[in-house]
Biopython code that builds the backbone (N, CA, C, O; Angstrom):
import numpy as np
from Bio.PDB.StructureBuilder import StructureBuilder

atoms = [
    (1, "UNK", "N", (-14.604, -18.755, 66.352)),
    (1, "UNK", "CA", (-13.398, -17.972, 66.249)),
    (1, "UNK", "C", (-13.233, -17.470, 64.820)),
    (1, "UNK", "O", (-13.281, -18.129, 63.781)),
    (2, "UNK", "N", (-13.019, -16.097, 64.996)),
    (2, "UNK", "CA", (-12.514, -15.609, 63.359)),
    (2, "UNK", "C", (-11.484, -15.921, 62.661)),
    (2, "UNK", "O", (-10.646, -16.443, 63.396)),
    (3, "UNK", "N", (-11.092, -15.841, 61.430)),
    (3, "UNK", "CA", (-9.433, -15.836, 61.094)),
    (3, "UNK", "C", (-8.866, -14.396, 61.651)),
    (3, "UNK", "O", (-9.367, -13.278, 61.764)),
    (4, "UNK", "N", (-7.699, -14.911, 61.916)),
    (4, "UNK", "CA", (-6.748, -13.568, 62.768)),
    (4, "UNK", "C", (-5.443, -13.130, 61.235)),
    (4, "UNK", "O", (-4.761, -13.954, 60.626)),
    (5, "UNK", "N", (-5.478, -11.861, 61.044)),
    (5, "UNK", "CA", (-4.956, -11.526, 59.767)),
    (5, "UNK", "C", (-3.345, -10.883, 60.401)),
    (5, "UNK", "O", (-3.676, -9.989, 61.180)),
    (6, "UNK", "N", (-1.990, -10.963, 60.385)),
    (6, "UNK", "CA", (-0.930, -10.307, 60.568)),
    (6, "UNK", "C", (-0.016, -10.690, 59.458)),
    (6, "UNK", "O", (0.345, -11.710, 58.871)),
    (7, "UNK", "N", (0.318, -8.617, 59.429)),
    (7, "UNK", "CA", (1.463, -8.699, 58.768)),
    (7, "UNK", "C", (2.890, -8.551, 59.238)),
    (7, "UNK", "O", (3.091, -7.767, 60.165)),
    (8, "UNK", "N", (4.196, -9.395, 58.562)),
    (8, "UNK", "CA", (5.158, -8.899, 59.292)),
    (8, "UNK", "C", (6.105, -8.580, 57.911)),
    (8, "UNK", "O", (6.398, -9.487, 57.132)),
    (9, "UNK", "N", (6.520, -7.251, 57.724)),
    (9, "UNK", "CA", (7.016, -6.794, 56.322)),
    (9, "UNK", "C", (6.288, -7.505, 55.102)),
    (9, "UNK", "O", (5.286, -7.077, 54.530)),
    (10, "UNK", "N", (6.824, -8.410, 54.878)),
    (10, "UNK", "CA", (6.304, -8.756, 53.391)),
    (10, "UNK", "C", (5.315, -10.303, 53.580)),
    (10, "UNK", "O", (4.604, -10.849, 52.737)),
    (11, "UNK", "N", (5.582, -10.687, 54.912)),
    (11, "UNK", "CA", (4.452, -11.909, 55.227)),
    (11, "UNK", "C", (3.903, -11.542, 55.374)),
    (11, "UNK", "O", (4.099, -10.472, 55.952)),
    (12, "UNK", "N", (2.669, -11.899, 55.085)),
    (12, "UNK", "CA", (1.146, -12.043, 55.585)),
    (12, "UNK", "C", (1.188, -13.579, 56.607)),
    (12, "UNK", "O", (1.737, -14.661, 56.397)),
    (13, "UNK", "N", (0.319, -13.062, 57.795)),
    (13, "UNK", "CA", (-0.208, -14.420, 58.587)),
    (13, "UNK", "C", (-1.344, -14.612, 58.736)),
    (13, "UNK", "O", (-1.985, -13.634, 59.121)),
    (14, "UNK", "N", (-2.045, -15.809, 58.529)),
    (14, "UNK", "CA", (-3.154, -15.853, 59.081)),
    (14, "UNK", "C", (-3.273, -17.037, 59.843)),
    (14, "UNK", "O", (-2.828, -18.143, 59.536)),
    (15, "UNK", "N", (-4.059, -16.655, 61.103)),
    (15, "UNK", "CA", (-4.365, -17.851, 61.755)),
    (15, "UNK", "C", (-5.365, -18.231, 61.712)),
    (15, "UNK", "O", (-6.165, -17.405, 62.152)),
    (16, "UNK", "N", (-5.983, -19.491, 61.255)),
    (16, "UNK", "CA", (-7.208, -20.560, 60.682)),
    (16, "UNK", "C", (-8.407, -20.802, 62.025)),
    (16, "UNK", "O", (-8.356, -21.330, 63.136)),
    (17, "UNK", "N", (-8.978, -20.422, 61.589)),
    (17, "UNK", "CA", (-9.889, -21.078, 62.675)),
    (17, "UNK", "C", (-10.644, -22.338, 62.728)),
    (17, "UNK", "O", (-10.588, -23.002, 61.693)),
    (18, "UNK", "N", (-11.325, -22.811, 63.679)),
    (18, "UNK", "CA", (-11.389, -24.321, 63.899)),
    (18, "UNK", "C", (-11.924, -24.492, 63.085)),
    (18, "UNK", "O", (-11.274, -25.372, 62.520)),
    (19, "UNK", "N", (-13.245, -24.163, 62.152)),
    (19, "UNK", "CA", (-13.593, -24.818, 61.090)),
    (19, "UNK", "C", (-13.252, -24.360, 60.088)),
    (19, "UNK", "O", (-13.575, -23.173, 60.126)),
    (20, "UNK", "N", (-12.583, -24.676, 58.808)),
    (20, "UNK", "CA", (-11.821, -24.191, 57.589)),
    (20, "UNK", "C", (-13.014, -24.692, 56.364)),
    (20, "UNK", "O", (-12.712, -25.354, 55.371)),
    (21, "UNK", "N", (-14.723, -24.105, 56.767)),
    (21, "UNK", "CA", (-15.379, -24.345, 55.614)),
    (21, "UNK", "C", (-15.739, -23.311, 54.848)),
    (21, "UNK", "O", (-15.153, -22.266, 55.133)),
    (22, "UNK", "N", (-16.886, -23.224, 53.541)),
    (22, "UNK", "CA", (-16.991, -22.315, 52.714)),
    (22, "UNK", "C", (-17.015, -20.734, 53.100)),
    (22, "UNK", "O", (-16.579, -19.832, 52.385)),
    (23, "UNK", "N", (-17.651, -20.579, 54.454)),
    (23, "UNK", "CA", (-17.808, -19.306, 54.680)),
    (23, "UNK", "C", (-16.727, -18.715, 55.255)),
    (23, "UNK", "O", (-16.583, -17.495, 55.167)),
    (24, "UNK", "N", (-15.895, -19.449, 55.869)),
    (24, "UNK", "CA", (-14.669, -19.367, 56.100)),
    (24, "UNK", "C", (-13.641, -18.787, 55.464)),
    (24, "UNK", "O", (-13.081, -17.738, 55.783)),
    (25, "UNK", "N", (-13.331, -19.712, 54.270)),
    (25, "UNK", "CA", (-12.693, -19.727, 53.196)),
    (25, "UNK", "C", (-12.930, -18.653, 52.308)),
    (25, "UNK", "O", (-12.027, -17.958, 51.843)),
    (26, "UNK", "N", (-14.195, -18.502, 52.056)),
    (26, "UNK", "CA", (-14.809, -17.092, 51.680)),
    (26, "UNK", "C", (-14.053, -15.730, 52.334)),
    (26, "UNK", "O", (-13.328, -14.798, 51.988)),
    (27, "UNK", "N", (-14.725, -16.268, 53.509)),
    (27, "UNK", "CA", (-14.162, -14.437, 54.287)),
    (27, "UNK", "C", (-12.542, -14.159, 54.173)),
    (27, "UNK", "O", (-12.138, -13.041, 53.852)),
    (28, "UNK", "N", (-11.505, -15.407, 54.496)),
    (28, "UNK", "CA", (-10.398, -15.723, 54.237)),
    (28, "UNK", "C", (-9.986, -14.946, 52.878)),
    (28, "UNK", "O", (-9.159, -14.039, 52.791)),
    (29, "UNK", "N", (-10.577, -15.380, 52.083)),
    (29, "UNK", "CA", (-9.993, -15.070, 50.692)),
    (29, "UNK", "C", (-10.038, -13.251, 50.062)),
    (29, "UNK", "O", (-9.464, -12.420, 49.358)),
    (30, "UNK", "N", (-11.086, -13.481, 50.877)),
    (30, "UNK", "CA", (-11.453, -11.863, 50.701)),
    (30, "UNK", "C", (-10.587, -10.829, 51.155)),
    (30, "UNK", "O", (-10.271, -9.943, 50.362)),
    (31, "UNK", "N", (-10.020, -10.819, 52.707)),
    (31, "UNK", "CA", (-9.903, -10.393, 53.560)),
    (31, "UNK", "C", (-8.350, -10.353, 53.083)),
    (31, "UNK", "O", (-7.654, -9.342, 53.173)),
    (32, "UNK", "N", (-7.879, -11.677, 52.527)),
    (32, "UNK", "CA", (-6.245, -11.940, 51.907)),
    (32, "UNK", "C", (-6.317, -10.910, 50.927)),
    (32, "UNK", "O", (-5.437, -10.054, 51.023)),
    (33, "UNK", "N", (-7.405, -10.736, 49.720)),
    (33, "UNK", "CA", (-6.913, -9.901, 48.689)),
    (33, "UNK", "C", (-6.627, -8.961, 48.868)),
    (33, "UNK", "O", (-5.652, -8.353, 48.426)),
    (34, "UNK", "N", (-7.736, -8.508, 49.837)),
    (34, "UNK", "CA", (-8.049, -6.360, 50.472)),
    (34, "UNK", "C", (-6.544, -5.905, 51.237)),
    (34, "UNK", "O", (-6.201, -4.734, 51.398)),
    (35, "UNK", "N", (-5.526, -7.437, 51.776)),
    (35, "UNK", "CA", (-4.771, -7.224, 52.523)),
    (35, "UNK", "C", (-3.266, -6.722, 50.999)),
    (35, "UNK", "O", (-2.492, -5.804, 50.727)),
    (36, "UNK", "N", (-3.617, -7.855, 50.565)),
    (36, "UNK", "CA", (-2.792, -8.286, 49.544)),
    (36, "UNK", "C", (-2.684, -6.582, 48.106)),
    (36, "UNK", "O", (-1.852, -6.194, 47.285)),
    (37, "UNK", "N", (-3.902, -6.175, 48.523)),
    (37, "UNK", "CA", (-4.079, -4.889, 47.690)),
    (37, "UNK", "C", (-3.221, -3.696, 47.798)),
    (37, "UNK", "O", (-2.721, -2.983, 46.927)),
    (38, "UNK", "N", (-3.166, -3.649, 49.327)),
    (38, "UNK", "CA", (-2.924, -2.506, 49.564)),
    (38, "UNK", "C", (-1.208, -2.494, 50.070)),
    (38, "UNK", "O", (-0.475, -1.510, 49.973)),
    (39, "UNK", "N", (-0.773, -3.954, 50.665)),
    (39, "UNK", "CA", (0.688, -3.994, 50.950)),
    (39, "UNK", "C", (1.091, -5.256, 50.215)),
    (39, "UNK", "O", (0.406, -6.271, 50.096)),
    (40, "UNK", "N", (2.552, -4.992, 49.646)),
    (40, "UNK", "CA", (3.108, -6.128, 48.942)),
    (40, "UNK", "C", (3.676, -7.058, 49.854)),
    (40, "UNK", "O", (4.685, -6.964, 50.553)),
    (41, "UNK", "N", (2.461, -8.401, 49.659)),
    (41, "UNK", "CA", (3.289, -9.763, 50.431)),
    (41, "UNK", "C", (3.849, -10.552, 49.508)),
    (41, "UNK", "O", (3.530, -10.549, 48.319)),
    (42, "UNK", "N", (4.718, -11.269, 50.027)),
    (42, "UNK", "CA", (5.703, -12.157, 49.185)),
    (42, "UNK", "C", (5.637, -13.122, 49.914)),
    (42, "UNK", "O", (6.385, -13.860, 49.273)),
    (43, "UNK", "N", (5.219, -13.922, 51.063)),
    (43, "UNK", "CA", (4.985, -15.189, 51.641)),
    (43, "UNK", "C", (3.610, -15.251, 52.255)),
    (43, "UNK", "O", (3.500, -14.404, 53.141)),
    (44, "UNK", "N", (2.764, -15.818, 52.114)),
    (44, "UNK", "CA", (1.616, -16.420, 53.354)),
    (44, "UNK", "C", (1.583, -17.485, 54.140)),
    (44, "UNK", "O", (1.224, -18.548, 53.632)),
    (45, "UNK", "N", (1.968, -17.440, 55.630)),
    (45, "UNK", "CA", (1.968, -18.416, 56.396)),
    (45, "UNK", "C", (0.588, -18.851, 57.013)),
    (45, "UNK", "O", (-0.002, -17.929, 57.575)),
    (46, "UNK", "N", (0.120, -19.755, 57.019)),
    (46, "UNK", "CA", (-1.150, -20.026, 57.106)),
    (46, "UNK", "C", (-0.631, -21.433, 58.564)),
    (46, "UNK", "O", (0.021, -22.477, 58.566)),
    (47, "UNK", "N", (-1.587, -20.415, 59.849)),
    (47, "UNK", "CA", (-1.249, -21.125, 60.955)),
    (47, "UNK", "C", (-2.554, -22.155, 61.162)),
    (47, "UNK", "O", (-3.680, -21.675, 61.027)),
    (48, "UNK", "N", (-2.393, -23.642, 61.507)),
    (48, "UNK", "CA", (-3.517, -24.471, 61.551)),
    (48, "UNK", "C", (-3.619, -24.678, 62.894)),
    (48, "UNK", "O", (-4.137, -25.768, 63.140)),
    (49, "UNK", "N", (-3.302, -24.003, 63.909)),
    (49, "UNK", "CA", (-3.188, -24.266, 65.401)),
    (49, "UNK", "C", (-4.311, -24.916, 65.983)),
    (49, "UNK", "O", (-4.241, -25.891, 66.731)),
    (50, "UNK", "N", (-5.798, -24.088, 65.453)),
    (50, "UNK", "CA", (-6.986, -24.545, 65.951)),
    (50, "UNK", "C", (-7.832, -24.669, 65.004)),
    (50, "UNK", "O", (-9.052, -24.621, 65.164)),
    (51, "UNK", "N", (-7.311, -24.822, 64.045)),
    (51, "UNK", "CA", (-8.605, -25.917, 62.733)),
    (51, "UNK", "C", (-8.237, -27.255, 63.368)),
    (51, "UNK", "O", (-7.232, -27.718, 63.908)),
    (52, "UNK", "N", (-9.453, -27.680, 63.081)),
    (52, "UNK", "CA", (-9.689, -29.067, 63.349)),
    (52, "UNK", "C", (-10.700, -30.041, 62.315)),
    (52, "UNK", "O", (-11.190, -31.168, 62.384)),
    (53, "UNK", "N", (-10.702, -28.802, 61.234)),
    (53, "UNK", "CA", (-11.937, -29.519, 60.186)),
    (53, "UNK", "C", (-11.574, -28.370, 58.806)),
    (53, "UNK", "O", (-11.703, -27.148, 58.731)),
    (54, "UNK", "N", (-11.032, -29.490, 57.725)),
    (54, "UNK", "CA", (-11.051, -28.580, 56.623)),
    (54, "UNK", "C", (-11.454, -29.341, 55.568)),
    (54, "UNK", "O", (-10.960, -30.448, 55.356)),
    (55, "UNK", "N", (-12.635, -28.670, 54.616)),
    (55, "UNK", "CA", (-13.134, -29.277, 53.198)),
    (55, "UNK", "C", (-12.565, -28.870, 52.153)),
    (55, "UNK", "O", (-11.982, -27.811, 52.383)),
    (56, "UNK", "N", (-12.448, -29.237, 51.028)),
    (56, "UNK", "CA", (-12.402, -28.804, 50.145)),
    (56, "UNK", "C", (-12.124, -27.146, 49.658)),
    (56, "UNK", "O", (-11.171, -26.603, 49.098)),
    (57, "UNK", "N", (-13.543, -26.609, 50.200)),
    (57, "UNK", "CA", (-12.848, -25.511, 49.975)),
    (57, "UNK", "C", (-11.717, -24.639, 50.574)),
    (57, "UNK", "O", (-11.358, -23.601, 50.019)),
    (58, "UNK", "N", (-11.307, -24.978, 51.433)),
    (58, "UNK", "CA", (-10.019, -24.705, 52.650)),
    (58, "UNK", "C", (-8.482, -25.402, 51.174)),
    (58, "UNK", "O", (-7.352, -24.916, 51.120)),
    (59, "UNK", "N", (-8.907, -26.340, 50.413)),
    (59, "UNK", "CA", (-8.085, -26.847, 49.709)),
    (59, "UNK", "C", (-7.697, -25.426, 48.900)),
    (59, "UNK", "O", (-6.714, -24.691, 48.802)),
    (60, "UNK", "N", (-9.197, -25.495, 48.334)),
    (60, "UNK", "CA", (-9.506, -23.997, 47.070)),
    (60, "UNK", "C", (-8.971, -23.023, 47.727)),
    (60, "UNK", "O", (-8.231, -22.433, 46.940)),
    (61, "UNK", "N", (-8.955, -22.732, 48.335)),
    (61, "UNK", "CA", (-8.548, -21.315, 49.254)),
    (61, "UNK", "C", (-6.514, -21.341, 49.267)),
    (61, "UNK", "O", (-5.903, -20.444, 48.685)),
    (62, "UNK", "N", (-5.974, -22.164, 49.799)),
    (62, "UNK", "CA", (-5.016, -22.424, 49.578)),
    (62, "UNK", "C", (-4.063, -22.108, 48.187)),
    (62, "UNK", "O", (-3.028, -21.473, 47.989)),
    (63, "UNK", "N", (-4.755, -22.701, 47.559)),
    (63, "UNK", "CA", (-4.447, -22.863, 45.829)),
    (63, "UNK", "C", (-4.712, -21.790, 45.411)),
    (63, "UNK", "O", (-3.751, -21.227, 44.888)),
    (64, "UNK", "N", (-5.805, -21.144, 45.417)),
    (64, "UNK", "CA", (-6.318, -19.377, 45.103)),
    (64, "UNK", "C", (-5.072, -18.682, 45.581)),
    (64, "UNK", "O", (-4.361, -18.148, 44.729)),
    (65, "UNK", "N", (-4.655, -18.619, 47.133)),
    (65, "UNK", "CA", (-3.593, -17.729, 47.516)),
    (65, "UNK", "C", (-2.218, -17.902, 46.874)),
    (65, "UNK", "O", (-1.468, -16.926, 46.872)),
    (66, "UNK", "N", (-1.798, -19.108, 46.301)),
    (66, "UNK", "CA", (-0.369, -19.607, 45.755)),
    (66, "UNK", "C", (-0.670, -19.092, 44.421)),
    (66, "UNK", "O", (0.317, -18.775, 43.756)),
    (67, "UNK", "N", (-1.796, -18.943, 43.897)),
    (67, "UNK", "CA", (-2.101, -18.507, 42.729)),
    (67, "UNK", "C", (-1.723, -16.608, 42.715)),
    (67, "UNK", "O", (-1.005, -16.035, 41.896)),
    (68, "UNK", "N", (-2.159, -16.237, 43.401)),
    (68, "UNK", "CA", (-2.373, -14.864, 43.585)),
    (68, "UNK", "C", (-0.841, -14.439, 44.285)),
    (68, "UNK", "O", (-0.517, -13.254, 44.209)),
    (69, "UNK", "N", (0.074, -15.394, 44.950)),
    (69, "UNK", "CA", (1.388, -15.136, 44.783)),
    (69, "UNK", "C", (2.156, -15.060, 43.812)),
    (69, "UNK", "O", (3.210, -14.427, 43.752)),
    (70, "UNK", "N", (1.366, -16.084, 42.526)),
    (70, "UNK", "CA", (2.658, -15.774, 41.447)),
    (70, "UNK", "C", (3.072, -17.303, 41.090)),
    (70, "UNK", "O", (3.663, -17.695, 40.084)),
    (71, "UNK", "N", (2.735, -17.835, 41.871)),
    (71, "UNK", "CA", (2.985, -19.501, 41.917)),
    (71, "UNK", "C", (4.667, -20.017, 41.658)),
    (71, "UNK", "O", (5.120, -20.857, 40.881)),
    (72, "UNK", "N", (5.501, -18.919, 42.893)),
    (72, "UNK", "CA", (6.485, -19.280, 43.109)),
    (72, "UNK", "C", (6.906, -20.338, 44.352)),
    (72, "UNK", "O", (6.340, -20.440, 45.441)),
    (73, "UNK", "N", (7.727, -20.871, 44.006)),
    (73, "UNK", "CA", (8.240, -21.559, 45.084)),
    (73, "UNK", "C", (8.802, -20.986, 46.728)),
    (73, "UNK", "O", (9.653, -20.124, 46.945)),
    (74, "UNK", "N", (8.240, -21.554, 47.441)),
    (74, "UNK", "CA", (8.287, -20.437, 48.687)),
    (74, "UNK", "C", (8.155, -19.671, 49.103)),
    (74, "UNK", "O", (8.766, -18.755, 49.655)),
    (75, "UNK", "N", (6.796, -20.135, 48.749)),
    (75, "UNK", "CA", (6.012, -18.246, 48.608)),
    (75, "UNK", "C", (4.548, -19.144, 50.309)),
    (75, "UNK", "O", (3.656, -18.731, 51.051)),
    (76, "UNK", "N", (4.931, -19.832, 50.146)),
    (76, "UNK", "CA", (3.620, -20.375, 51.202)),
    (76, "UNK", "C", (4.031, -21.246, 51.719)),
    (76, "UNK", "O", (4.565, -22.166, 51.100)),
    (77, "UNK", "N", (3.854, -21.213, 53.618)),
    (77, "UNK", "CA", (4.058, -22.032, 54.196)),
    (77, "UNK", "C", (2.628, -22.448, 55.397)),
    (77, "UNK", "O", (1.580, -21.804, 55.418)),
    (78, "UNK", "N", (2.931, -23.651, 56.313)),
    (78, "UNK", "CA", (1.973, -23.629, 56.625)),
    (78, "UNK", "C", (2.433, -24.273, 58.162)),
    (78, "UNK", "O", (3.306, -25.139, 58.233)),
    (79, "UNK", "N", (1.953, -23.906, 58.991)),
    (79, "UNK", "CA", (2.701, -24.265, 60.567)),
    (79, "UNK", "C", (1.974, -25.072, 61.653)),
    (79, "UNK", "O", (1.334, -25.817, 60.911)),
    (80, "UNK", "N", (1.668, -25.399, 62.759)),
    (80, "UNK", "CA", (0.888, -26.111, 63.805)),
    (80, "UNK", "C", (-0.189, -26.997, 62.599)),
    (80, "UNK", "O", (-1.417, -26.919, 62.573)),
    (81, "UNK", "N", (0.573, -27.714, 61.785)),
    (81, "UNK", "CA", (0.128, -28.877, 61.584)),
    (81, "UNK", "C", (-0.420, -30.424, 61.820)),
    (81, "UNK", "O", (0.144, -31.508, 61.677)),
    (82, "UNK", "N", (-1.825, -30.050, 62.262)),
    (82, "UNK", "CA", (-2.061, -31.574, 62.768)),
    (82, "UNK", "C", (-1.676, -32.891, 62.075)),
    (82, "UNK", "O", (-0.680, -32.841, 61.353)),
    (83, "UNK", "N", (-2.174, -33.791, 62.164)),
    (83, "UNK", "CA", (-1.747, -35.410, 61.219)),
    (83, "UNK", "C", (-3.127, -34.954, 60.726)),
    (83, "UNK", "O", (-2.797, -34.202, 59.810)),
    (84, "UNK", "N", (-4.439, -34.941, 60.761)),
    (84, "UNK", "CA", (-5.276, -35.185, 59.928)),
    (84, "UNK", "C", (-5.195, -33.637, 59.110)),
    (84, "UNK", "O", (-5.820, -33.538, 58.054)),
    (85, "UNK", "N", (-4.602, -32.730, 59.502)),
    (85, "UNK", "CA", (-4.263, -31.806, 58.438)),
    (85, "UNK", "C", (-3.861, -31.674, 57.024)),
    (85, "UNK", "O", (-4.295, -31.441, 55.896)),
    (86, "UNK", "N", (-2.363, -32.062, 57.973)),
    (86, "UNK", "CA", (-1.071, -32.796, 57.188)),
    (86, "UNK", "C", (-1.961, -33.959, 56.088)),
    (86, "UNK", "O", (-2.122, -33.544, 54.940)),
    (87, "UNK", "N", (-2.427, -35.130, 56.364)),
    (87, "UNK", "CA", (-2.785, -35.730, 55.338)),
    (87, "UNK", "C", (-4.065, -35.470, 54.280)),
    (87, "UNK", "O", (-4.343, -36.019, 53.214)),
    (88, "UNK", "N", (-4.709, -34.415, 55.022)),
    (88, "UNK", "CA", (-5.552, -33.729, 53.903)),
    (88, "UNK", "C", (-4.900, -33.112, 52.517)),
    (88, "UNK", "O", (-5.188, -33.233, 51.326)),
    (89, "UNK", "N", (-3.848, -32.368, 53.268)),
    (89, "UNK", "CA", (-2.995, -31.526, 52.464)),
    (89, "UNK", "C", (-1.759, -32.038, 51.568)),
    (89, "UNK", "O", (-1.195, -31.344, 50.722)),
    (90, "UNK", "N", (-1.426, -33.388, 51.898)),
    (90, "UNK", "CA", (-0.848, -34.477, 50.921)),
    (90, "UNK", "C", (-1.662, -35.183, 50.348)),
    (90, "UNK", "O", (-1.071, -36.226, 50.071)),
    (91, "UNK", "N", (-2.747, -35.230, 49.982)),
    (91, "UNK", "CA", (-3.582, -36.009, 49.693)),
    (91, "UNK", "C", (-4.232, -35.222, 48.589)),
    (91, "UNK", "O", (-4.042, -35.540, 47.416)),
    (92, "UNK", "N", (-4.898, -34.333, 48.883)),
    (92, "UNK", "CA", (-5.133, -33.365, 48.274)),
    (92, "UNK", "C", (-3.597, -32.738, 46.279)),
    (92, "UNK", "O", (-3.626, -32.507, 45.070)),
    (93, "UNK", "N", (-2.564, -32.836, 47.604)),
    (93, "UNK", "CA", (-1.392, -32.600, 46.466)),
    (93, "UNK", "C", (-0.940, -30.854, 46.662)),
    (93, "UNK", "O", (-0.118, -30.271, 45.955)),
    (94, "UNK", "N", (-1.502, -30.416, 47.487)),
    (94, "UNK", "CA", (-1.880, -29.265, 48.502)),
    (94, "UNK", "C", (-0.037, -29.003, 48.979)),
    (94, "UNK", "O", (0.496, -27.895, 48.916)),
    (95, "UNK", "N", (0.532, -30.004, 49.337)),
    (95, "UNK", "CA", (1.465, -30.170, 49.770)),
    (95, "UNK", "C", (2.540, -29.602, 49.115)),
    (95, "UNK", "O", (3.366, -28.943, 49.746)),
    (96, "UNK", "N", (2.652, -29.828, 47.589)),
    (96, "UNK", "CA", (3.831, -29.544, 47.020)),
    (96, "UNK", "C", (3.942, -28.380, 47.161)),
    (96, "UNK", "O", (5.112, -28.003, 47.092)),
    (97, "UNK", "N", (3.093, -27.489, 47.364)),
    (97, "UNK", "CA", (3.512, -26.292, 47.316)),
    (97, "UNK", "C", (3.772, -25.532, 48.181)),
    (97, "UNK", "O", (4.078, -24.347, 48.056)),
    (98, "UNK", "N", (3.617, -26.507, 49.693)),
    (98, "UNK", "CA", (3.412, -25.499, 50.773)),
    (98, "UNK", "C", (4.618, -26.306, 51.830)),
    (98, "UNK", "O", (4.684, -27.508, 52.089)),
    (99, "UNK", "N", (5.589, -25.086, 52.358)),
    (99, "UNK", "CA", (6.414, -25.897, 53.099)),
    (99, "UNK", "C", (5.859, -25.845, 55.041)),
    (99, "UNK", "O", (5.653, -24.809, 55.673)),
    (100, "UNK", "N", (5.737, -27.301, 55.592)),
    (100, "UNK", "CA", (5.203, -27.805, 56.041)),
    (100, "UNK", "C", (5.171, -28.050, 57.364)),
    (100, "UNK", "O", (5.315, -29.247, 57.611)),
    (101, "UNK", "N", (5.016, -27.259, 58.441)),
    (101, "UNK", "CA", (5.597, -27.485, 60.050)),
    (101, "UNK", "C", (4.659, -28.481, 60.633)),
    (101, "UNK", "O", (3.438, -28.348, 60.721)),
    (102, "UNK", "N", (5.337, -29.441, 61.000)),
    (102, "UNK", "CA", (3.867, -30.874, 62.104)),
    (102, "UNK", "C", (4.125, -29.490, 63.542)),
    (102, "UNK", "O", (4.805, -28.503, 63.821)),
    (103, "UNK", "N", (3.101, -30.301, 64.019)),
    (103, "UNK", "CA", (2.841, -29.884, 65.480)),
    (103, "UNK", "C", (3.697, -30.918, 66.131)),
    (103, "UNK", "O", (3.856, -32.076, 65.743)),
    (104, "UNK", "N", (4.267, -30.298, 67.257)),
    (104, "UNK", "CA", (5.357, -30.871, 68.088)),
    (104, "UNK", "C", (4.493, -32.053, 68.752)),
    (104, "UNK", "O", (3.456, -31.677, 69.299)),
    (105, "UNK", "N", (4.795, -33.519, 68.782)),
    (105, "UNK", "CA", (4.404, -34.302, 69.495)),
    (105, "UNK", "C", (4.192, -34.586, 71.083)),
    (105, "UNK", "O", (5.215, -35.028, 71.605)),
    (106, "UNK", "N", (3.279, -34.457, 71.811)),
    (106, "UNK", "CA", (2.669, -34.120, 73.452)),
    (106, "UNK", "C", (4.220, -34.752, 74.167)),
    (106, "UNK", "O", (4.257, -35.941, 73.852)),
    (107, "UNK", "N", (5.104, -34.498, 74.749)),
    (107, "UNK", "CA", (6.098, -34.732, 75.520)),
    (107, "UNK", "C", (5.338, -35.684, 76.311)),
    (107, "UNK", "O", (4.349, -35.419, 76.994)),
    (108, "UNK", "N", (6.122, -37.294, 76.092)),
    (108, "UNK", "CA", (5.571, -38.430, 77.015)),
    (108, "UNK", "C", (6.752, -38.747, 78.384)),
    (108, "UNK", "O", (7.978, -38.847, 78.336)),
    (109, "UNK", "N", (5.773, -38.851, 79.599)),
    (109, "UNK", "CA", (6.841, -39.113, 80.149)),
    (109, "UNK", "C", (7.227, -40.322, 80.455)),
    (109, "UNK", "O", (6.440, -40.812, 81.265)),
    (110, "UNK", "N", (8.512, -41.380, 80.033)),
    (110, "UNK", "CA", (8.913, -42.341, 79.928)),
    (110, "UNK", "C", (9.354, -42.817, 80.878)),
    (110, "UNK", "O", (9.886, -42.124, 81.746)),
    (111, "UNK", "N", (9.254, -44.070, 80.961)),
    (111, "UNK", "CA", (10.090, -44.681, 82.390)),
    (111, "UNK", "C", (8.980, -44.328, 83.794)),
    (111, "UNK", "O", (9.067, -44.793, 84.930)),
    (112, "UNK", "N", (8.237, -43.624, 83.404)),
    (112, "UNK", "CA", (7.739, -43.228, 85.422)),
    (112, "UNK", "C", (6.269, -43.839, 84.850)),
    (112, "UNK", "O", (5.760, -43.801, 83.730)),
    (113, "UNK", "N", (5.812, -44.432, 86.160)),
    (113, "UNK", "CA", (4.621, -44.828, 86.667)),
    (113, "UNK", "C", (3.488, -43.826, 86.920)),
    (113, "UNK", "O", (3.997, -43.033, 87.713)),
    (114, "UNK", "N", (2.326, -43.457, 86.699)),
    (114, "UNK", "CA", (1.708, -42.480, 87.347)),
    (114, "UNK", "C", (0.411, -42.674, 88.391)),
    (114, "UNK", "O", (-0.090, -41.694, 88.942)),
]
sb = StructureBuilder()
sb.init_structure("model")
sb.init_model(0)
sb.init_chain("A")
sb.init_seg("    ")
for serial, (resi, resn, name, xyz) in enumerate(atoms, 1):
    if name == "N":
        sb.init_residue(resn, " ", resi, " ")
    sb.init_atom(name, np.array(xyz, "f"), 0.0, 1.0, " ", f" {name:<3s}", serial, name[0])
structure = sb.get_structure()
């Protein structure tokens, strides 16, 4: 799966694809500037719906874009957050800068037998 690039006025979106490695991150970054060139964004929401694997450079990539915002506060968010996401991205320190949606927990059904 590719990264999927949308703009909505001054956001930029992108949605991540399952693997978040160098070539990835590469095309990502690229693809953000050429976007970033030609229309003024002021937030990047970066959707993790279907990554399921991010290195390092997925870190770099991150940090590059908060950089290239201006390195304001609320300028980057990040949404369908898994737990092994999420703790890459606190771990990392990735976090402070990015405000943070978990993925909604699988609705259990309680009380019934199946």
């Amino acid at each position: 799966m590719k990264p999927v690039f949308e703009t909505t006025g001054t956001c930029l979106n992108i949605k991540l694809p399952q693997e978040l490695d160098h070539p990835a991150s590469e095309l990502i970054r690229r693809e953000s500037d050429r976007i970033m060139g030609k229309i003024y964004i002021r937030t990047i929401c970066f959707d993790f719906g279907d990554t399921e694997f991010m290195d390092s450079s997925g870190v770099g990539l991150i940090m590059g874009r908060y950089r290239a915002l201006g390195m304001r506060s609320g300028c980057m968010k990040a949404c369908h957050v898994s737990g092994y996401i999420e703790k890459l991205l606190r771990l990392s320190g990735v976090s402070r800068f990015l405000e943070v949606e978990k993925t909604e927990p699988e609705t259990q059904m309680e009380g019934r037998s199946v």
